[in-house]
C-alpha positions as CSV (number, residue, x, y, z in Angstrom):
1,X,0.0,0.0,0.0
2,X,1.7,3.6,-1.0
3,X,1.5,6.6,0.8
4,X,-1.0,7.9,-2.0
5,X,-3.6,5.4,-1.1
6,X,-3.2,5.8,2.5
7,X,-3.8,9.1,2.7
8,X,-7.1,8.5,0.5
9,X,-8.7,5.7,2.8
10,X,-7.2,8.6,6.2
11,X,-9.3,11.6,4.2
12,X,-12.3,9.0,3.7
13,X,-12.3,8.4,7.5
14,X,-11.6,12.1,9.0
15,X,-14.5,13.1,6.5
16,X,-17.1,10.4,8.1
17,X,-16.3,10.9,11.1
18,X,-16.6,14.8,10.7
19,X,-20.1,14.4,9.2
20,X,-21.2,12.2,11.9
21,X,-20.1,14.7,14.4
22,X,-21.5,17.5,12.8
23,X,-24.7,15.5,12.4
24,X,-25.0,14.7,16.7
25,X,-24.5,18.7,16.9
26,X,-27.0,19.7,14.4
27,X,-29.8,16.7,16.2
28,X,-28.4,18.3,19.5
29,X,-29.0,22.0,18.4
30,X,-32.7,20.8,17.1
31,X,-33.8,19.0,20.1
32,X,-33.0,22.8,22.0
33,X,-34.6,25.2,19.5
34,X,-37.8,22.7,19.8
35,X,-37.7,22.7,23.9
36,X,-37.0,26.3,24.0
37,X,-39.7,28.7,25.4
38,X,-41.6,30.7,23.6
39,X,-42.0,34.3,24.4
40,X,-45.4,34.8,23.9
41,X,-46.7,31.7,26.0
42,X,-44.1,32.8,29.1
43,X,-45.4,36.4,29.2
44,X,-48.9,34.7,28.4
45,X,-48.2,32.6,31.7
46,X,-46.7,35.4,33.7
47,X,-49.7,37.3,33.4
48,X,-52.1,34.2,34.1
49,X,-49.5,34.0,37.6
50,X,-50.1,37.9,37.9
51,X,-53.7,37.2,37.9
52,X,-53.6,34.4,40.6
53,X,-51.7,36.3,42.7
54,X,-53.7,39.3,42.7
55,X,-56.9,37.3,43.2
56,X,-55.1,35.7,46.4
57,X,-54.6,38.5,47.8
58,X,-58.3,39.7,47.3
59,X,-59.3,36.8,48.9
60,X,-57.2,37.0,52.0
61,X,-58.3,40.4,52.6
62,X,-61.9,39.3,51.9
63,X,-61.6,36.5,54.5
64,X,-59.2,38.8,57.1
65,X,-57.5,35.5,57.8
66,X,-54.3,37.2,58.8
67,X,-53.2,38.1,62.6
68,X,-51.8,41.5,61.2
69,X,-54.1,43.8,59.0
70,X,-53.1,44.3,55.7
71,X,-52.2,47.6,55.8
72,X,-50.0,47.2,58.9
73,X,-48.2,44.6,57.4
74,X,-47.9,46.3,53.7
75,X,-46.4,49.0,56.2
76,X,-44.2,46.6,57.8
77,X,-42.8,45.5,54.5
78,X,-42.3,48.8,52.9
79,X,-40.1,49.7,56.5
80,X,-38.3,46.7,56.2
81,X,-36.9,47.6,52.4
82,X,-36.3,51.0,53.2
83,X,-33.6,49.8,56.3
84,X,-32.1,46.9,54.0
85,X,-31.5,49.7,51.3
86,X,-30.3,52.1,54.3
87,X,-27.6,49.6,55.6
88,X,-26.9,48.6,52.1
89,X,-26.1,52.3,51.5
90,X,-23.9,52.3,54.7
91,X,-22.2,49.3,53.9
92,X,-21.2,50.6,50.1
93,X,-20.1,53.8,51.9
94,X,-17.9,52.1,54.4
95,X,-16.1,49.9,51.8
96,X,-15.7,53.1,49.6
97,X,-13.9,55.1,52.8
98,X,-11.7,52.0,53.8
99,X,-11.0,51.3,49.9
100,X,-9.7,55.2,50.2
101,X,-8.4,54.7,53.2
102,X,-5.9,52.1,52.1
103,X,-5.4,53.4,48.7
104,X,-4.1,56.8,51.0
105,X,-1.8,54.8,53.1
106,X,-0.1,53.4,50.3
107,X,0.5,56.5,48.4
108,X,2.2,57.8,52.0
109,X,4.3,54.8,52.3
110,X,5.3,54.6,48.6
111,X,3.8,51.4,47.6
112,X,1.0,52.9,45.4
């Protein structure tokens, strides 16, 4: 067997098993574009959730089957996101002064 024929029945292989790869990719890739959502029926179903929700909610205040009243704890809520954005604030402002702080301390000592 030369080299020329060699090389033939090595092209003949890399090229089959090319084409079979490329085929388990493309199957792969098809099988994802099916099972991927569609944006209508998810904003369709978000709104459907929406709905439920709201009508929950309704019903809970209908029925007062809570051991805070509504507005009290709507009230509660709303305080408790304003002091998790206030320490958040805090916290960003004390990371920004110690970042400065040691970003000073090396410019003193000649390391920055």
């Amino acid at each position: 067997m030369d080299m020329v024929n060699l090389l033939e029945h090595l092209w003949v292989l890399f090229i089959g098993l090319g084409s079979w790869a490329l085929n388990r990719i493309t199957g792969k890739i098809d099988i994802l574009e099916k099972e991927k959502a569609d944006g209508q029926a998810t904003r369709m179903e978000h709104q459907n959730m929406a709905t439920l929700v709201h009508e929950l909610d309704r019903r809970v205040d209908e029925n007062q089957h809570m051991s805070v009243g509504r507005g009290e704890h709507k009230s509660d809520v709303t305080a408790l996101h304003l002091r998790i954005n206030d320490i958040e604030q805090r916290k960003a402002e004390r990371i920004k002064n110690i970042r400065t702080h040691i970003s000073d301390s090396k410019e003193k000592n000649g390391n920055g």
